[in-house]
C-alpha positions as CSV (number, residue, x, y, z in Angstrom):
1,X,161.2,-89.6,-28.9
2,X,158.8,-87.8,-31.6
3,X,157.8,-91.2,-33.2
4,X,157.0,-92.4,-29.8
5,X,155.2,-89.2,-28.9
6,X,153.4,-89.8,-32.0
7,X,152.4,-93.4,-31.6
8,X,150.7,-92.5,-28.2
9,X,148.8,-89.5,-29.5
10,X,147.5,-91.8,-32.5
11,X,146.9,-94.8,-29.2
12,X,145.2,-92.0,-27.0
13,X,142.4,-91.2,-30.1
14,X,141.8,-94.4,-31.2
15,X,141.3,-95.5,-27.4
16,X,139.0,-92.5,-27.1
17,X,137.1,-93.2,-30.6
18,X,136.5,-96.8,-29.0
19,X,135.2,-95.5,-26.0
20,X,132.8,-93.0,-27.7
21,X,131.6,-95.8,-30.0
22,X,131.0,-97.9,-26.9
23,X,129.1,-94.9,-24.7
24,X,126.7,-94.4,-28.1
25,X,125.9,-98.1,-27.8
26,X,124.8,-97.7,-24.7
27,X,123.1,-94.4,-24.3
28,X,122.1,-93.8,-27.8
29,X,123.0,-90.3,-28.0
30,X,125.8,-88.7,-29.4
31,X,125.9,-86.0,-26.8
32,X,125.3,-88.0,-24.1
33,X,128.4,-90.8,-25.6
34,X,130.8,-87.5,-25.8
35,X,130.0,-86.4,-22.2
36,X,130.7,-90.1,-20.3
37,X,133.8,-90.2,-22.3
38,X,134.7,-86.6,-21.3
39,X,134.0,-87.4,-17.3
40,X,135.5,-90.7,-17.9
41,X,138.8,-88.8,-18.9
42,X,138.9,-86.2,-15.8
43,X,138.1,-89.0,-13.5
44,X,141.8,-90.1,-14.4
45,X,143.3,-86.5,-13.0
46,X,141.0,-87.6,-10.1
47,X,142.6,-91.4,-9.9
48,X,145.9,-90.0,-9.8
49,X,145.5,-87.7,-7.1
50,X,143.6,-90.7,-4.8
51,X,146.6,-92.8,-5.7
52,X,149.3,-90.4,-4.2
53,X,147.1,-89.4,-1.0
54,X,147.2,-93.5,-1.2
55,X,150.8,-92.9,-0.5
56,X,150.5,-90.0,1.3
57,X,147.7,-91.5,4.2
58,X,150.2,-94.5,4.3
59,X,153.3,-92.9,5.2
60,X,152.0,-90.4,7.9
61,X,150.2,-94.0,9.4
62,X,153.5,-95.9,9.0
63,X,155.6,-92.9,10.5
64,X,157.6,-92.5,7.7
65,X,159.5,-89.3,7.3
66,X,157.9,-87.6,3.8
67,X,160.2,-85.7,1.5
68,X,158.1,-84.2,-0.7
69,X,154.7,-84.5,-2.4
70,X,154.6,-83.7,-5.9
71,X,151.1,-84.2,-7.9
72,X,151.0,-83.2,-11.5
73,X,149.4,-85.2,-13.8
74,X,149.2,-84.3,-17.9
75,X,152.1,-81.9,-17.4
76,X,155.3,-84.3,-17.9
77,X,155.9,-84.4,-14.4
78,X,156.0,-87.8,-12.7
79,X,153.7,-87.8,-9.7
80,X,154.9,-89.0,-6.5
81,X,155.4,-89.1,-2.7
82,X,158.9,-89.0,-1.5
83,X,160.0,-90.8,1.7
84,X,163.2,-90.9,3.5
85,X,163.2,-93.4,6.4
86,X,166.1,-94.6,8.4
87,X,168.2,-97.4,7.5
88,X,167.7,-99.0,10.5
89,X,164.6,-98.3,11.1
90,X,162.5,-101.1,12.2
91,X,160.3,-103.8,10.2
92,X,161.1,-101.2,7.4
93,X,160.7,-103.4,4.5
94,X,157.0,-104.7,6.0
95,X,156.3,-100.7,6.3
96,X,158.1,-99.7,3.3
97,X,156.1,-102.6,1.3
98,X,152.6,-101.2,2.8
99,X,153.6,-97.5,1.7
100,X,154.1,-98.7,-2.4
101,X,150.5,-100.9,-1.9
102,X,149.0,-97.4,-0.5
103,X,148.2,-96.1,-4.1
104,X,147.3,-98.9,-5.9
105,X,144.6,-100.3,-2.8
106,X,143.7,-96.6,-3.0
107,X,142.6,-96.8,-6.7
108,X,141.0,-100.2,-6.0
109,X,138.6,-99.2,-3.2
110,X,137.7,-96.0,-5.7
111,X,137.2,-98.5,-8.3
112,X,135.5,-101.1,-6.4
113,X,132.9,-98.5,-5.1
114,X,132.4,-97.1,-8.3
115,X,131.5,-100.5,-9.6
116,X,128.9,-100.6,-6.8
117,X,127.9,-97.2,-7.3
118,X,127.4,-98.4,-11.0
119,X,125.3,-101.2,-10.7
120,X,122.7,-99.1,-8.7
121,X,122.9,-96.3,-11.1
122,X,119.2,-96.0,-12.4
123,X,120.3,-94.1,-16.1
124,X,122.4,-95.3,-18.8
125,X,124.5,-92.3,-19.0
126,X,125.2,-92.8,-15.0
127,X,126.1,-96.4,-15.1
128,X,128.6,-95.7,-18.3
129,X,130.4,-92.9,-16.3
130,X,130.9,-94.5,-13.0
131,X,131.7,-97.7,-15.1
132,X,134.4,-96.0,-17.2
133,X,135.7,-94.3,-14.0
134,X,135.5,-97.2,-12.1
135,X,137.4,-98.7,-14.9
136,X,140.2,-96.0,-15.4
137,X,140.8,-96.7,-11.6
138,X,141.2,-100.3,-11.6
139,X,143.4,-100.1,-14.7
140,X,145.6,-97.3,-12.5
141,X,145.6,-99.4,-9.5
142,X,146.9,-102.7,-11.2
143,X,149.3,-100.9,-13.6
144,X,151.3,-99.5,-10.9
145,X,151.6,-102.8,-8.8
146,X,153.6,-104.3,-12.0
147,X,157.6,-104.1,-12.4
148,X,158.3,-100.7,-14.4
149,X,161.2,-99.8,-16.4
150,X,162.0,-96.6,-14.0
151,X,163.7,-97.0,-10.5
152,X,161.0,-95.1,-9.3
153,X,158.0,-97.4,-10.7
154,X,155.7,-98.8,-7.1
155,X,155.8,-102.2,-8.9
156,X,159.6,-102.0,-8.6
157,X,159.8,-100.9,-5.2
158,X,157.8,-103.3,-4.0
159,X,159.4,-106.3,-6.1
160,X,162.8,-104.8,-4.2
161,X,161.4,-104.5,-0.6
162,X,160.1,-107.8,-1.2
163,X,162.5,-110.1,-2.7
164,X,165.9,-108.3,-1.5
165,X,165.7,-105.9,1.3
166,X,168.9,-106.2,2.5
167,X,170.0,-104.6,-1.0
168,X,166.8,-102.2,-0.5
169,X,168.1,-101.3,2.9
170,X,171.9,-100.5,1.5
171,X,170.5,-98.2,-1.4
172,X,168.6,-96.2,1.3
173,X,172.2,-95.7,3.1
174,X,173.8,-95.3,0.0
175,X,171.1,-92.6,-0.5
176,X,171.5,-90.7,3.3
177,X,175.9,-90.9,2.1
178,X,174.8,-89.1,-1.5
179,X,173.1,-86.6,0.0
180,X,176.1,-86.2,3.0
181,X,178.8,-85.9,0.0
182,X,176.3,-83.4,-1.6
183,X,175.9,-80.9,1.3
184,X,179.8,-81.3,1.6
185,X,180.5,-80.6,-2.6
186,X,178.1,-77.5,-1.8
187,X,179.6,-76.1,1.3
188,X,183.1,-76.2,-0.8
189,X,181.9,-75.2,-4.1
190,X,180.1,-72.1,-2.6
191,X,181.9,-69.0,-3.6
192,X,184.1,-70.7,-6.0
193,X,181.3,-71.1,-9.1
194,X,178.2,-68.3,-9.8
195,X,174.7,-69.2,-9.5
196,X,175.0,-70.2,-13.5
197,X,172.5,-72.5,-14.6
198,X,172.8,-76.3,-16.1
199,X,174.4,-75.5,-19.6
200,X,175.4,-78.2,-21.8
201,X,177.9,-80.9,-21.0
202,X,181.0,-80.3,-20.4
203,X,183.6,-79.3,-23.2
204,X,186.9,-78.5,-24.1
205,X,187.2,-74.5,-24.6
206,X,184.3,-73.6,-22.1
207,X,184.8,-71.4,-19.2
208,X,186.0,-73.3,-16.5
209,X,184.0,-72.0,-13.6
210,X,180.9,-72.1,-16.3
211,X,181.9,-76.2,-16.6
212,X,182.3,-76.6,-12.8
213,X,178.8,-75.0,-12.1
214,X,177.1,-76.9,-15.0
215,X,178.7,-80.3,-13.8
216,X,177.8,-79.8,-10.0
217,X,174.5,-78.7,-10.7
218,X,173.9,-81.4,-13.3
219,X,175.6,-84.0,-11.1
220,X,173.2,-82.7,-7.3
221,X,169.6,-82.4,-9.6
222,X,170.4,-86.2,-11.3
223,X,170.3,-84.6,-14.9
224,X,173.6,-86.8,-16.0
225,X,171.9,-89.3,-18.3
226,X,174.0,-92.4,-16.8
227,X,177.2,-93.0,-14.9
228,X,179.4,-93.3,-17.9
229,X,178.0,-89.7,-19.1
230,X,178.8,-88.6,-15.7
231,X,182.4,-90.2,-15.5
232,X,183.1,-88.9,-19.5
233,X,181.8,-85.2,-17.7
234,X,184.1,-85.3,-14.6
235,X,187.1,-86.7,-16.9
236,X,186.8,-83.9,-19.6
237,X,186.6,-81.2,-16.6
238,X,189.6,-82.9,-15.1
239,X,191.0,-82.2,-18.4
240,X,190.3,-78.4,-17.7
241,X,191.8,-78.2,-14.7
242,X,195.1,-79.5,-15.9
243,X,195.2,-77.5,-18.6
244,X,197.8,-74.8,-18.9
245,X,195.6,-72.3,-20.3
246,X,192.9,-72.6,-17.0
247,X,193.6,-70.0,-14.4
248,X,194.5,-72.0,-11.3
249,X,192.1,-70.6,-8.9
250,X,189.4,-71.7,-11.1
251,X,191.7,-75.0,-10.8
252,X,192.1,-74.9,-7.6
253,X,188.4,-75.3,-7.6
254,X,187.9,-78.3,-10.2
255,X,190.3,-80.0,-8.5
256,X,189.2,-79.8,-4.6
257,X,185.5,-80.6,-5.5
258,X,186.4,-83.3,-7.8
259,X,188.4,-85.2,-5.3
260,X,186.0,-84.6,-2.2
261,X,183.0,-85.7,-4.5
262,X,184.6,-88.8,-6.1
263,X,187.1,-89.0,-2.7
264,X,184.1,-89.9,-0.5
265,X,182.5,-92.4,-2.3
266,X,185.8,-94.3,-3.4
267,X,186.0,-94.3,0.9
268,X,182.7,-96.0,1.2
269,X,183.2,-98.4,-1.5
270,X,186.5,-99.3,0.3
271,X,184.5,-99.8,3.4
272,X,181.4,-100.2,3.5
273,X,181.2,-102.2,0.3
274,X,184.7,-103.6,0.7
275,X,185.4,-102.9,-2.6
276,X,188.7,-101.2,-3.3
277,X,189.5,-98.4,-5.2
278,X,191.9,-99.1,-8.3
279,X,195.4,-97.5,-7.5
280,X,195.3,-95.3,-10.8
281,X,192.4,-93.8,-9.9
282,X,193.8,-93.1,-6.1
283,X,197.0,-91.3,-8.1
284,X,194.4,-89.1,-10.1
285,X,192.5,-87.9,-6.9
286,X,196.3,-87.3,-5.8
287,X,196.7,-85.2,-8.6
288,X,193.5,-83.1,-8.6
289,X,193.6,-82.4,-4.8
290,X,197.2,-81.3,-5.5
291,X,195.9,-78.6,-7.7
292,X,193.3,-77.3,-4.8
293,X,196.4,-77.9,-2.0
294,X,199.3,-76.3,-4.3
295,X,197.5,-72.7,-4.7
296,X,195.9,-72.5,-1.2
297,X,197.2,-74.4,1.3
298,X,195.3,-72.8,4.2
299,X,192.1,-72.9,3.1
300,X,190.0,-75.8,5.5
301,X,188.6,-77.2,1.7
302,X,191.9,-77.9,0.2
303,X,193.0,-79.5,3.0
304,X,190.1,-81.5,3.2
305,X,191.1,-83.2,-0.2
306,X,194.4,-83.2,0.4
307,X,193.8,-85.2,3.4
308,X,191.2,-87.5,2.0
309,X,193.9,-88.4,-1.0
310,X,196.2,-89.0,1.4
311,X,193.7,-91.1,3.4
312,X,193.2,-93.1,-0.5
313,X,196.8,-93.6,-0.5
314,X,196.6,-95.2,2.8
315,X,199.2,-92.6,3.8
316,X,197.5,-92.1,7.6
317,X,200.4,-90.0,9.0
318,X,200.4,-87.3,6.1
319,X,196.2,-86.8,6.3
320,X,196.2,-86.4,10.3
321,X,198.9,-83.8,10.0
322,X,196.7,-81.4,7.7
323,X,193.6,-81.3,10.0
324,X,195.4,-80.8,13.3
325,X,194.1,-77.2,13.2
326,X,191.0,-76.7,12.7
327,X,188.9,-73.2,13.8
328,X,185.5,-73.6,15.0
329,X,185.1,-70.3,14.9
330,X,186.0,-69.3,11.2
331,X,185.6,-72.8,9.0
332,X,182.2,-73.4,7.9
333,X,179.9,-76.3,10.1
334,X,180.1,-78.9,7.4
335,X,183.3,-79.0,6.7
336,X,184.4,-79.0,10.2
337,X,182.6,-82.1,10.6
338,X,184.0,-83.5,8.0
339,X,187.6,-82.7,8.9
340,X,186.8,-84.2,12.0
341,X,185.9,-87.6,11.0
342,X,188.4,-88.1,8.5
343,X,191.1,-87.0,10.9
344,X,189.2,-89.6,12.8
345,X,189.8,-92.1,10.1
346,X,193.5,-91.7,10.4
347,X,193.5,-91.8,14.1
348,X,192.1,-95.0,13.6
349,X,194.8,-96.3,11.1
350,X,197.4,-95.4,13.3
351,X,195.7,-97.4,16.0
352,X,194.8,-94.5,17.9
353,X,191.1,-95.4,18.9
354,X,190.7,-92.8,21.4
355,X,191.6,-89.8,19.8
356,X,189.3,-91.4,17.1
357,X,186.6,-91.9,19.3
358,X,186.8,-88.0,20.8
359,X,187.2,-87.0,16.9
360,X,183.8,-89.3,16.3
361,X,181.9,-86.8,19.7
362,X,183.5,-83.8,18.4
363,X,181.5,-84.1,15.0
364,X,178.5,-84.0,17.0
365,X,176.9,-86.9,14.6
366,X,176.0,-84.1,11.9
367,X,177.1,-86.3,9.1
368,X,175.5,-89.8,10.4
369,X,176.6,-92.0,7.3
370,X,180.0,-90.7,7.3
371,X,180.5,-91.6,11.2
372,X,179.3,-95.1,10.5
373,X,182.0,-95.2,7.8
374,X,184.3,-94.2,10.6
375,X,183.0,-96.4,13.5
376,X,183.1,-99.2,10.8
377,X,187.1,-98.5,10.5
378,X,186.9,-98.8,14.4
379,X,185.8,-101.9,14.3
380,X,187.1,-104.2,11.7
381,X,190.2,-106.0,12.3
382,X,192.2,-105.6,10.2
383,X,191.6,-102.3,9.0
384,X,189.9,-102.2,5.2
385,X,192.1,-101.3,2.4
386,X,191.4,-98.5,0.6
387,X,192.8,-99.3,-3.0
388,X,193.4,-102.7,-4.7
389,X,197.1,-104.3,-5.0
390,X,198.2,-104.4,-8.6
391,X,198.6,-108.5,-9.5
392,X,202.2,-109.5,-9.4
393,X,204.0,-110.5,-12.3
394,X,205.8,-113.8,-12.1
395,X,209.3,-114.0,-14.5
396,X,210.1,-116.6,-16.6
């Protein structure tokens, strides 16, 4: 990181040593050579706040749902616009394709009527600032339109929206389900962790509810560095739970929020993706939620995992049975909705597609992703299968 840090510093001083060298060519004066350069430089803070009202003019025109608008250029922030459309939505990759353009055309219009600007400019010290600017702008605008390394990069997006929207369309839902398993992880780790901040990953010896806050909050804010850091931090708090040392309430907890956050998404694989889970893993979830389930068997949460492990074991009978009573009045919103549609999910294993059906209106479409997972079950004949078969051995 430093020697890269480094490289740029010495890129960003010769680039400017260039451009002074260039300006004092032109103008013949020092002073007036440092000044161009100087506006030529704040006219990039100026590019890169046109660029995201690019953005930000092209989703309110498009009618696409903004996020959040963050501008902060030279403070190691990235600067962006964040939309959230529907799935379904329609012509979305044709309006999600016009969105990513929105910055770069932005800086290319600045540019182009700079250049004009430019060319009329009566002074040399005029023409070499709204050249440079013009410049800066143009670079800005044709930069961003090229493939980046991050996710995140317009050139990617649009290269994605483009060439494979039917993936670009399933990230977005995969997206909407993230954030559905979030609120759910939230609602049940509320209460059972403090309001503790990141910390370091997680290891053998720490506190466990100190792990279980640093891993959630690490795992909702994106901080894991890649899914096998994330896996290696979920297995080593695993680790905690089952250890005889870790008080089993704090246990209790590991163990219910680790199976409803890895739980879900094993589901939606299964389904949606119709990719089944690996039995092993199924008898670990089994294992964790019996840690939540064996200390308090009341509680709506445990049950929840209980019932989704059951749901992983394709045991449909054993994960209706749990959520048969559930108190609007005293469980929290999410989790009702929750409990709803995966008793819903059984129902509909059982072949019981009305009571599924009433469990679907009874959730009151709160967790949208989630009920398409459902009315997906519904619908496909035969039923998905929620973990893979171990290969049969043939004997000699």
């Amino acid at each position: 990181m430093i020697p890269s840090r480094r490289r740029l510093v010495v890129a960003s001083i010769l680039l400017v040593s260039e451009a002074v060298a260039f300006a004092l060519f032109v103008t013949e004066s020092l002073t007036s050579a440092i000044a161009a350069v100087g506006f030529t430089c704040v006219s990039l803070w100026v590019h890169v706040v046109l660029h995201e009202c690019g953005h930000l003019v092209a989703a309110k025109l498009l009618r696409l749902p903004v996020v959040a608008v963050r501008i902060a250029p030279f403070t190691g922030w990235r600067s962006e616009v964040w939309v959230r459309p529907t799935p379904t939505a329609t012509a979305l990759p044709l309006r999600m394709v016009s969105f990513y353009l929105g910055g770069p055309i932005a800086n290319l219009c600045t540019a182009a009527v700079l250049a004009t600007a430019a060319a009329m400019a009566s002074t040399a010290f005029t023409r070499v600032v709204l050249l440079g600017a013009a410049l800066v702008g143009g670079l800005l605008g044709m930069v961003n339109v090229i493939p980046g390394i991050s996710p995140r990069s317009d050139g990617r997006n649009l290269l994605r929206w483009l060439l494979t929207p039917t993936v670009a369309r399933a990230a977005l839902r995969a997206g909407y389900y993230q954030h559905e398993v979030t609120r759910t992880v939230r609602t049940i780790a509320r209460g059972e962790v403090g309001d503790h901040g990141v910390g370091e990953p997680v290891r053998d010896g720490d506190d466990p509810r100190l792990a279980l806050a640093a891993f959630q909050r690490r795992w909702s804010m994106g901080h894991a560095h890649s899914a096998a850091d994330y896996i290696a931090d979920a297995e080593r708090l695993a680790a905690l739970a089952r250890a005889d040392r870790t008080d089993p309430m704090a246990a209790a907890a590991i163990g219910q929020v680790l199976t409803v956050q890895f739980g879900l998404w094993y589901l939606y694989d299964a389904v949606v993706n119709r990719s089944p889970v690996e039995h092993r893993e199924v008898v670990e979830i089994s294992e964790l939620a019996q840690l939540a389930f064996h200390v308090r068997p009341h509680t709506l949460s445990a049950r929840i995992a209980m019932s989704l492990a059951h749901l992983l074991n394709e045991r449909s009978e054993q994960a209706r049975s749990l959520l048969l009573d559930i108190r609007p009045n005293a469980d929290p919103p999410d989790l009702r909705h929750v409990a709803f549609l995966l008793s819903a999910i059984a129902e509909c294993y059982l072949d019981n597609h009305a009571a599924a059906d009433a469990l679907i209106r009874a959730a009151g479409g709160d967790y949208p992703q989630l009920t398409q997972v459902v009315v997906a079950i519904r619908a496909a004949d035969p039923a998905p299968r929620m973990f893979a078969l171990a290969p049969s051995r043939s004997v000699a």
